[in-house]
C-alpha positions as CSV (number, residue, x, y, z in Angstrom):
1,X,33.6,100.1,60.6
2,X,37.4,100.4,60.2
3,X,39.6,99.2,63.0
4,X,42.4,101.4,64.3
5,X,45.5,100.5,63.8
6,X,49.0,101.6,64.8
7,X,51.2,102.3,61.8
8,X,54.6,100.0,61.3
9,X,57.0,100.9,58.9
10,X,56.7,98.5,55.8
11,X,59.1,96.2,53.9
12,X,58.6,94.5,50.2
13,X,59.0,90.4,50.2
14,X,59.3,90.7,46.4
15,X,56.3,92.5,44.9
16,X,53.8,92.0,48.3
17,X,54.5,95.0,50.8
18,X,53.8,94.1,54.1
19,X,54.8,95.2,57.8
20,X,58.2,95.4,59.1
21,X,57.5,93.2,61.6
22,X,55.2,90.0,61.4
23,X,53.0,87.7,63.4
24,X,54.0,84.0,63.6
25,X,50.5,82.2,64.5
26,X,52.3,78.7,65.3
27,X,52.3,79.7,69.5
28,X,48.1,80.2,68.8
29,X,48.0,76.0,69.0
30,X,47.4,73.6,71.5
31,X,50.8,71.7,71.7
32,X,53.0,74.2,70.6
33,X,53.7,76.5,74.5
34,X,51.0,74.4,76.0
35,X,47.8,74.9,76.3
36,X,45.3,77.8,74.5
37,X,41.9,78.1,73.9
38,X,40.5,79.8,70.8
39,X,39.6,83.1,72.5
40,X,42.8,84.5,73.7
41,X,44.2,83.1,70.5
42,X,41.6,85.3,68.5
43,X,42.8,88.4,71.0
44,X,46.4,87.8,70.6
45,X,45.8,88.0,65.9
46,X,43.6,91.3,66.9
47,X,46.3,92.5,69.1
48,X,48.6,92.3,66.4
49,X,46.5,93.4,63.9
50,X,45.6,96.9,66.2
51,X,49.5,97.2,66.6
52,X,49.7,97.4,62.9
53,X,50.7,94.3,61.5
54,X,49.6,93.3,58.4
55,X,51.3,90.0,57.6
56,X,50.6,87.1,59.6
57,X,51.9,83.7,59.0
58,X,50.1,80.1,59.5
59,X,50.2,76.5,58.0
60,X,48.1,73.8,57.5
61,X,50.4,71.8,59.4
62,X,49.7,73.7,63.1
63,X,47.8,72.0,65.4
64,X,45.1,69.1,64.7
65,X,42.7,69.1,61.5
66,X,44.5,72.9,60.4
67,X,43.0,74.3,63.8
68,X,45.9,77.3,63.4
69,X,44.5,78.3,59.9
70,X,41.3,77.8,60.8
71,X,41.7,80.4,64.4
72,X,44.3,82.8,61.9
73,X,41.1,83.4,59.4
74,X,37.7,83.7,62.0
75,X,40.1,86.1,63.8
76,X,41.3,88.3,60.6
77,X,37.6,87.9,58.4
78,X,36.8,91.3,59.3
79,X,39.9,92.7,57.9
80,X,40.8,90.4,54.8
81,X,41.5,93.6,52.5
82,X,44.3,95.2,55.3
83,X,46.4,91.8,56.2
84,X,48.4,89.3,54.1
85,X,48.0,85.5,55.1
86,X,50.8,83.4,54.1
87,X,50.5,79.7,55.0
88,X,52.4,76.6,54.4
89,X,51.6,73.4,52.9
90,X,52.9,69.6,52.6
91,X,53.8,68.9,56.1
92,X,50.2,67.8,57.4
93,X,49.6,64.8,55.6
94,X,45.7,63.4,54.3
95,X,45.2,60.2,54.7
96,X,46.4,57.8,52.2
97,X,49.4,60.6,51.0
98,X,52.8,58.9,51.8
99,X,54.9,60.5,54.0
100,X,58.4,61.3,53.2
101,X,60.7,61.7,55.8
102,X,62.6,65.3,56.3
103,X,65.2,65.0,59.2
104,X,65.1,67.4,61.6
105,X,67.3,68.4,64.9
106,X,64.4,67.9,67.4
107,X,64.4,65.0,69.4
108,X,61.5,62.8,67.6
109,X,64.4,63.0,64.6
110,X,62.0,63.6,61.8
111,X,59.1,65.3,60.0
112,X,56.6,63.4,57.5
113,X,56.0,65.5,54.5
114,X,54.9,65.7,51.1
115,X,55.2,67.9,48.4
116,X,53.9,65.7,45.5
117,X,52.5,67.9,43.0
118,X,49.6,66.1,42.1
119,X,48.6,66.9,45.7
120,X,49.2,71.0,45.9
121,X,46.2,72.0,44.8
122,X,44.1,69.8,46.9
123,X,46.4,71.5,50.1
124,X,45.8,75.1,48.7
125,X,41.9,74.5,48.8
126,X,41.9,72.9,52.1
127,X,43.9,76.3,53.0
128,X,41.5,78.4,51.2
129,X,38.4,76.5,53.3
130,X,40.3,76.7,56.7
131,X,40.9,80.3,56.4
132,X,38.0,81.4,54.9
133,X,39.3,83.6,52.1
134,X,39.7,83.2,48.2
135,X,43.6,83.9,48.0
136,X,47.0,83.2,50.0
137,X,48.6,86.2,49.6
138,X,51.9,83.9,50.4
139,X,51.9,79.9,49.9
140,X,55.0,78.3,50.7
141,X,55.6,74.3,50.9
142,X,56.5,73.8,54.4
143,X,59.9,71.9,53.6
144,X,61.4,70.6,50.2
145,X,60.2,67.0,50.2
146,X,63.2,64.9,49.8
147,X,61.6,62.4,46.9
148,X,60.1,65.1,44.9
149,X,62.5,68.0,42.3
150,X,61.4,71.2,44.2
151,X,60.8,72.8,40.4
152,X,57.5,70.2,40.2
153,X,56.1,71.6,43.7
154,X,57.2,75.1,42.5
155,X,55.3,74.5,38.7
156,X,51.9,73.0,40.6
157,X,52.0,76.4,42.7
158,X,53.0,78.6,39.9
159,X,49.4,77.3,38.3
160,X,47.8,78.3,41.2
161,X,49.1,81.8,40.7
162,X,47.8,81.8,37.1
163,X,44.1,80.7,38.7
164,X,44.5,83.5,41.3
165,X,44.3,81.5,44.8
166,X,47.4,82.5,44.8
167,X,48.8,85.4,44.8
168,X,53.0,85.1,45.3
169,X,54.9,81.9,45.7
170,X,57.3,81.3,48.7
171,X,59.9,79.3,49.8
172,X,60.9,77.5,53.4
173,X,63.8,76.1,55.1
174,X,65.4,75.6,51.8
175,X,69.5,76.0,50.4
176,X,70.7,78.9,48.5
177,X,71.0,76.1,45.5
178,X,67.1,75.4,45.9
179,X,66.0,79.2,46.0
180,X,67.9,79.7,42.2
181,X,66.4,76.1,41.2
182,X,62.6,77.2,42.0
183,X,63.3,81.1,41.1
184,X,64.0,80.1,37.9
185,X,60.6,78.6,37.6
186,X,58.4,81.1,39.0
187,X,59.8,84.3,41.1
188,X,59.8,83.8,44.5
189,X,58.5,86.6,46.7
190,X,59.9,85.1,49.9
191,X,62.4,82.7,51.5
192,X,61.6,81.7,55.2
193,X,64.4,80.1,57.6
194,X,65.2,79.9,60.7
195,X,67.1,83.2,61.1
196,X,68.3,85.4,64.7
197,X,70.6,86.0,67.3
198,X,71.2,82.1,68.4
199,X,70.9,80.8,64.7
200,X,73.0,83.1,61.7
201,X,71.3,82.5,58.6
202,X,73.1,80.4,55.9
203,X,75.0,83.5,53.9
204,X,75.1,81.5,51.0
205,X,71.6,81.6,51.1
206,X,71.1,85.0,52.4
207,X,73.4,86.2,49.4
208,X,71.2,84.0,47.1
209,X,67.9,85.9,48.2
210,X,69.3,89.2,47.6
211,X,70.9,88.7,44.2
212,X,67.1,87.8,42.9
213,X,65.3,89.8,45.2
214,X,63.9,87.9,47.2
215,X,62.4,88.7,50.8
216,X,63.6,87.0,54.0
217,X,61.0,85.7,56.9
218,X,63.0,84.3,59.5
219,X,61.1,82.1,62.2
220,X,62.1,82.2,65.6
221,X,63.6,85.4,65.5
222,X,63.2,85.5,69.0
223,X,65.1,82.0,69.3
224,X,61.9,80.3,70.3
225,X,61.2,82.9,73.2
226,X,65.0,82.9,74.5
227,X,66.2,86.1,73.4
228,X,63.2,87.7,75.3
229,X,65.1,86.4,78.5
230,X,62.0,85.0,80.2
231,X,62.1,81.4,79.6
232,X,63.2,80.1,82.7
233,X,62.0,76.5,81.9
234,X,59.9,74.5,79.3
235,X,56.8,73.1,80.5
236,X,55.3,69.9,80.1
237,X,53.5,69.9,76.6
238,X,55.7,72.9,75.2
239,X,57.3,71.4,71.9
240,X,60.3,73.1,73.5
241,X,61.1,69.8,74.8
242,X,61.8,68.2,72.0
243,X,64.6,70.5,71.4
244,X,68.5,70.3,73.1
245,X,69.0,74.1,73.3
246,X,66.6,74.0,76.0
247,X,67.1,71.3,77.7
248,X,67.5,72.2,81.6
249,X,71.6,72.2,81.3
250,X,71.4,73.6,77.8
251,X,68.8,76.7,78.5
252,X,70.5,78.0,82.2
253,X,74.5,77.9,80.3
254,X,72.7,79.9,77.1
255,X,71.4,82.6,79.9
256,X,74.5,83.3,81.2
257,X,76.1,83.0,77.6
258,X,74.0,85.7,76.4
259,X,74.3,87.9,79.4
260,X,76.3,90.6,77.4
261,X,73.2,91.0,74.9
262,X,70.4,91.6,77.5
263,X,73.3,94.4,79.2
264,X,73.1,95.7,75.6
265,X,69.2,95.9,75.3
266,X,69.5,97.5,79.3
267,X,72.1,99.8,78.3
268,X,69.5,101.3,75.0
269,X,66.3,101.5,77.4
270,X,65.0,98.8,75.0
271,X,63.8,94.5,75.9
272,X,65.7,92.3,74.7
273,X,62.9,90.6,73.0
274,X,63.2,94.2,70.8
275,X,66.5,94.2,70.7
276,X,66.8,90.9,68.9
277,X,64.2,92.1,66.2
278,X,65.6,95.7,65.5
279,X,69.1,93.6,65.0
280,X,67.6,91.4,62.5
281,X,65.5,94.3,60.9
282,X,69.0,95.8,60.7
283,X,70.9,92.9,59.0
284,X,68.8,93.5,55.8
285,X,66.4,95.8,53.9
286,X,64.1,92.8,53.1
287,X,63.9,90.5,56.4
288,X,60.5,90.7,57.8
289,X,60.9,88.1,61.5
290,X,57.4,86.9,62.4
291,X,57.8,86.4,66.2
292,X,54.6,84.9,67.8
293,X,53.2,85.7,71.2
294,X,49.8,84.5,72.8
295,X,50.3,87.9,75.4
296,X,48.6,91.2,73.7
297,X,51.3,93.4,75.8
298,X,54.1,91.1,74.4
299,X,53.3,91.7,70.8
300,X,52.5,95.2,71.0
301,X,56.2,95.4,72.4
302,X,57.5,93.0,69.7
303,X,56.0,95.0,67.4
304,X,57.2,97.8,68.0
305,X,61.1,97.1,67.5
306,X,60.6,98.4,64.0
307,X,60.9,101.7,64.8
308,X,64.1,101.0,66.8
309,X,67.2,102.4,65.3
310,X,70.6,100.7,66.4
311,X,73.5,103.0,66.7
312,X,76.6,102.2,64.7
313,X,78.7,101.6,67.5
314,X,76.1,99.5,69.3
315,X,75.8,97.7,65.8
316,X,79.9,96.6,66.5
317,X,79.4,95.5,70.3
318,X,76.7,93.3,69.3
319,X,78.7,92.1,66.1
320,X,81.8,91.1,68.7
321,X,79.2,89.7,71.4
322,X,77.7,87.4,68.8
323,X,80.5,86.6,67.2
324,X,82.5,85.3,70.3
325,X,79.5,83.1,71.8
326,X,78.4,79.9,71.3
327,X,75.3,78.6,71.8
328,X,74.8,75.1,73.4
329,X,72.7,72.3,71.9
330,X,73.1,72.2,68.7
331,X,69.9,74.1,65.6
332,X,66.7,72.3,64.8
333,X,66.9,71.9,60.9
């Protein structure tokens, strides 16, 4: 039996076509917003799915023993053939694989990775088990491991395209320099950053993408859950905490600072959760943002901030706005 769907307008990330708008399934863990049980994580992935997503990101690396992979393919099995999983790799580490530290802005400091070659393959099957497919439409490492030449990672995936688990390579939170290092290697379908109203992307990087066509996934497009202008405070066992921006002081001077852009999403009839999404959609052909949600009414309103136009002149307000606020606390990566 075919499930009904809503139709989204689509975007390419190199040679994969996928929805305009994504699904991030890092909020679907235990320790990311708090607590979640399997069940309305499995509703929220359907939710998406019956609002017309078709691209839904993961990583071995969310939650314990690769419980986000593991929830992202139950949830999608009976649709394999209408969705592309993309999933990440390196940053939850096997026993006895040496971790290699990857600083970060949080407040721990630091992430443990590894993107060792002789270890990618043994990640991707672990993937492939979790999620209970034979391909990754997308398989990025998670970060660029400091002690290993991101071309080795790139070559040890680029043999898993030739063997077909794979099916296009990707790239995250990596520098313009990086992206032409690994494309040179194997094309690269997709760069993911950290990319939206609170956070410009690096243009360097964003110029790098475009000259080789390559997609753009930015995470956190909706700045964590800011720019929906619901988060009032974090709660205990949010990761949240670990970061400055919302920090009590921190979060309550970044409401008022961007006052103007919620006036802006009032003023169009629109959230601003969609208002942060159509302005990404609208700052390239080939972004595809991959907001998360655990609320099925929440992501069937994300979702459908890809059919919002923005007028030209709203286009320049929101240029000034941004341009002329700061945002306390300082980025994560």
């Amino acid at each position: 039996m075919r499930h009904m769907t809503s139709k989204l307008p689509t975007r390419r990330l190199g040679d994969l076509e996928v929805s305009a708008i994504g699904f991030g399934a890092m909020v679907l863990s235990p320790g990311a917003y708090g607590e979640i049980d399997d069940a309305r994580a499995e509703r929220a992935l359907l939710a998406a799915a019956d609002a017309g997503a078709t691209f839904f990101d993961t990583s071995d690396g969310y939650g314990a023993d690769a419980h986000n992979e593991r929830v992202v393919g139950h949830a999608l099995r009976g649709r394999r053939d209408e969705v592309a999983i993309a999933t990440k790799f390196g940053f939850r580490l096997p026993e006895g694989v040496e971790p290699h530290p990857f600083p970060v802005g949080f407040a721990f400091g630091e992430l443990a990775v590894n993107a060792d070659p002789r270890y990618v393959r043994g990640y991707a099957e672990a993937s492939l088990r979790a999620l209970g497919t034979d391909r990754i439409d997308l398989y990025y490492p998670h970060f660029p491991d400091p002690q290993v030449p991101l071309e080795d990672t790139v070559g040890a995936v680029a043999e898993l395209v030739a063997d077909g688990l794979v099916l296009h390579l990707g790239l995250s939170n990596v520098t313009a320099e990086q992206l032409r290092a690994a494309h040179a290697v194997h094309p690269v379908a997709a760069v993911q950053t950290e990319w939206s109203m609170w956070r410009p992307i690096d243009p360097d990087l964003l110029a790098a993408a475009r000259e080789l066509g390559v997609g753009v996934v930015p995470w956190a497009p909706l700045g964590s859950g800011f720019l929906s202008g619901t988060v009032g405070e974090v709660a205990k066992g949010d990761f949240r905490e670990n970061a400055p921006r919302f920090d009590a002081a921190n979060l309550k001077t970044n409401h008022d600072r961007f006052a103007p852009v919620r006036g802006i999403a009032g003023e169009l009839g629109i959230t601003p959760a969609q208002l942060a999404l159509a302005w990404l959609l609208d700052q390239d052909a080939h972004a595809v943002p991959i907001p998360g949600s655990r609320t099925p009414a929440h992501i069937e309103e994300n979702l459908a901030a890809g059919s919002v136009e923005l007028p030209g002149d709203v286009r320049e307000r929101l240029a000034a706005v941004l341009a002329a606020t700061e945002v306390a606390g300082g980025t994560l990566l």
